[in-house]
N, C-alpha and C positions, 0 to 999 in steps of 0.2 A: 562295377557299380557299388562292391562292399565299400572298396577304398573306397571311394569318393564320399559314401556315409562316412565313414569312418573318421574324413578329415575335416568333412564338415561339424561333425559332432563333436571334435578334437576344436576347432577353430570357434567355433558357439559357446564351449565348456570355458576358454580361456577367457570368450568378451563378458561372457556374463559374471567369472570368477573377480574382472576386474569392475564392475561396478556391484556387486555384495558385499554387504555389509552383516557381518556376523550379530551385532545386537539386533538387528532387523530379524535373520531367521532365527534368532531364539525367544525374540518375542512371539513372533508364528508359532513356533513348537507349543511356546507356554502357552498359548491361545488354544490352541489345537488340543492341548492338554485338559485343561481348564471345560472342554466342551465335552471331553469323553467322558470327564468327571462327570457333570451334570447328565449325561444320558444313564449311568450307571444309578445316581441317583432317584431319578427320574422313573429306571425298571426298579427299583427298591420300594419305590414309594405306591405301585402298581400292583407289584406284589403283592404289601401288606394292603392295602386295599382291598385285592380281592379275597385276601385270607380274612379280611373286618366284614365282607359279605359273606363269606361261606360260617363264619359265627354263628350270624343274624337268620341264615335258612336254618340252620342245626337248632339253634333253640326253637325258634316257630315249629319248625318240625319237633321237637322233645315235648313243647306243651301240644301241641295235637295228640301224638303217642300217651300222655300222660291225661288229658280228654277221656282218649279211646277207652283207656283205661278202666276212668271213674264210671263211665255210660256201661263199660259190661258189667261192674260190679254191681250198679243201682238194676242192670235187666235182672240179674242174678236171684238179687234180693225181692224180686217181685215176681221169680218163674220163671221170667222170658229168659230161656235157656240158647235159642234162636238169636235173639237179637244180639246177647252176650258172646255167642261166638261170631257173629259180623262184626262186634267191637273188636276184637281180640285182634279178627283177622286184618282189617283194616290199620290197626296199631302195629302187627308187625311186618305192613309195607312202607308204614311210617319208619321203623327203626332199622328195616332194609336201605332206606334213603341217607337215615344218619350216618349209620357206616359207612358209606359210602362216600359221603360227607368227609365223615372223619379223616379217610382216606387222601381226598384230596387236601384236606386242610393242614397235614401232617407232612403232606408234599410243598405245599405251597409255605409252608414256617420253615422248612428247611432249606428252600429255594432260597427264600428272606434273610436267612442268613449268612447264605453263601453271599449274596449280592452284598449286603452290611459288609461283612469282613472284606469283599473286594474292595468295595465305596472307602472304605477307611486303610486299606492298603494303598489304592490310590492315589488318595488324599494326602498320604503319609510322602509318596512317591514325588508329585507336585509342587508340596509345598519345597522338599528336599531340593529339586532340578530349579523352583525360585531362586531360592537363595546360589545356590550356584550359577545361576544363568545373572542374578548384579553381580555378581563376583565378577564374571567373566566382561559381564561388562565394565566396568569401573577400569578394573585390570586393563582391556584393550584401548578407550576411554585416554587411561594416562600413558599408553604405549603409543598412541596414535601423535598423542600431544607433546612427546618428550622427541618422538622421530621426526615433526614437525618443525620445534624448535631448533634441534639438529641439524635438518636440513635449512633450515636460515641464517644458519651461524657459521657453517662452514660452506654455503655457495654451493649444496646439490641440487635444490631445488629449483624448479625451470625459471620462477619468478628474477632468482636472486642466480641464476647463471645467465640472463639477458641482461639486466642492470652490469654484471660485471664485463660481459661482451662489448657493452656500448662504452662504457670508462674505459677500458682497452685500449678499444679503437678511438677513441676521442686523444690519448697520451699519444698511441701513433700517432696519429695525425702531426698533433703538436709539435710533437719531433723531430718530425718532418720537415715542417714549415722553419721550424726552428733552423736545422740546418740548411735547408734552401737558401734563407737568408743571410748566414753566415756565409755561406760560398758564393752568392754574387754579391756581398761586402768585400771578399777578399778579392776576386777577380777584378771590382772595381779599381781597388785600391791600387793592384800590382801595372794596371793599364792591358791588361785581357780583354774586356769590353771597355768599348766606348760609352761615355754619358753623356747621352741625346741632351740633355740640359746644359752640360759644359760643364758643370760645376764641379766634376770629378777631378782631382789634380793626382799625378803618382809620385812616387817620395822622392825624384829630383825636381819637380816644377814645387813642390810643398817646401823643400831646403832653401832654393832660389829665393822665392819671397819670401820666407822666412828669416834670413841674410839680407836680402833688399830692403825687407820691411825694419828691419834693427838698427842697418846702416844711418837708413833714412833718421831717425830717431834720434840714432846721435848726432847726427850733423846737424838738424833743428833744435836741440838741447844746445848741443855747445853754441852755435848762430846767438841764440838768447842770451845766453850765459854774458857775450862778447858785446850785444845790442848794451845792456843793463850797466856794462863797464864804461864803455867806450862812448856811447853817444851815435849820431848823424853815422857817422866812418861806419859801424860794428850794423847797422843797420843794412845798408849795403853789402857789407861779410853776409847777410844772414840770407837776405834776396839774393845772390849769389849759391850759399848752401842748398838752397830749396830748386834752383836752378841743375848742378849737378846732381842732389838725389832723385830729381823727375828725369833725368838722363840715367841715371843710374836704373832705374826702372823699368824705361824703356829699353835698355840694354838687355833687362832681363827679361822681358816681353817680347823681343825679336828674337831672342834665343830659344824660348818657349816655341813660338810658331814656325821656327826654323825644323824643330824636332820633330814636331807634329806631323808637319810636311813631308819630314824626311820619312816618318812611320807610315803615311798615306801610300806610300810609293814601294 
């Protein structure tokens, strides 16, 4: 059961570590910061408060005592020896209280001070982890952006290692096809495969007319040449010419279909 905490706590620490964002929690911190501050001032400002009211009882109480005072000295002066010592006595439960007073109010300034001098340590503290925390951000900021670039320029990044995947496979392909084509050109050519269309010829049926078609050419060239000279006579030579190159042709179109025949078999 530890393990299984363990890995789970191990497996949670990684997914969360990959979506954290470090200027995120140092914003939090300085927030967090920023609030303790204000509670510190907050007890400073409560303090001296209560030290601005224990003033306000200590003097009210000092002119009571200094009252007291003046009423035993007028019984005094008049006899009343009785009333002058109830002044008296009453004055020093009056000046029993100031002390008393005093006491706490001597507690409470140095309470005020202690909290001051924290308040402004603090503060001191805060502003210090600010400026460090744009630091670090900026800092990470252009780390972020310079590894970004990075990864775009050299093909790490997922974006721009799919675009290079599909160009890849797009050249295979091509390549592919490319040489497909080239080897049923050549298989054509050699008479490997047959052309369902007919239109394929291999390089003795191509020489054959090639040779028939040239012969033919000359012999209707010169025909003409001999019409142009001669007259009626040269004309007949010519119809004659045209006669032997279509024999000539067909010579080489039985010999064609003689082969063919022979390769069927």
């Amino acid at each position: 059961m530890k393990r299984m905490k363990l890995i789970f706590q191990a497996k949670a620490n990684k997914a969360l570590d990959k979506y954290e964002d470090p200027r995120e929690t140092l914003d939090l911190s300085y927030q967090k910061q920023l609030e303790l501050l204000q509670k510190v001032r907050r007890g400073v400002a409560d303090v001296a408060t209560s030290r601005k009211r224990l003033e306000l009882q200590m003097k009210q109480l000092q002119d009571q005592s200094d009252k007291h005072e003046t009423q035993a000295r007028r019984a005094l002066e008049v006899g009343r020896e009785d009333l002058a010592r109830e002044a008296l006595s009453r004055r020093g439960g009056i000046q029993q209280q100031i002390t008393d007073l005093q006491t706490q109010y001597a507690a409470l300034q140095t309470e005020e001070e202690k909290l001051t001098r924290a308040s402004q340590s603090l503060q001191a503290k805060v502003d210090a982890f600010r400026t460090k925390k744009e630091t670090i951000k900026a800092t990470y900021t252009a780390a972020e952006a310079t590894t970004r670039i990075g990864e775009a320029f050299s093909g790490i990044s997922e974006e721009m290692s799919d675009v290079g995947l599909a160009v890849q496979r797009a050249e295979d392909k091509t390549l592919q096809l490319q040489a497909r084509g080239s080897a049923i050109d050549e298989l054509l050519a050699s008479g490997a495969l047959n052309d369902p269309t007919g239109m394929a010829k291999d390089d003795i049926t191509a020489e054959l007319e090639r040779l028939s078609s040239g012969s033919d050419v000359d012999n209707q060239l010169e025909a003409m040449k001999r019409e142009l000279a001669g007259g009626p006579s040269a004309n007949r030579q010519l119809e004659a010419g045209n006669s032997v190159g279509n024999a000539a042709d067909q010579g080489v179109s039985d010999a064609e279909e003689v082969r063919r025949e022979g390769e069927g078999r």
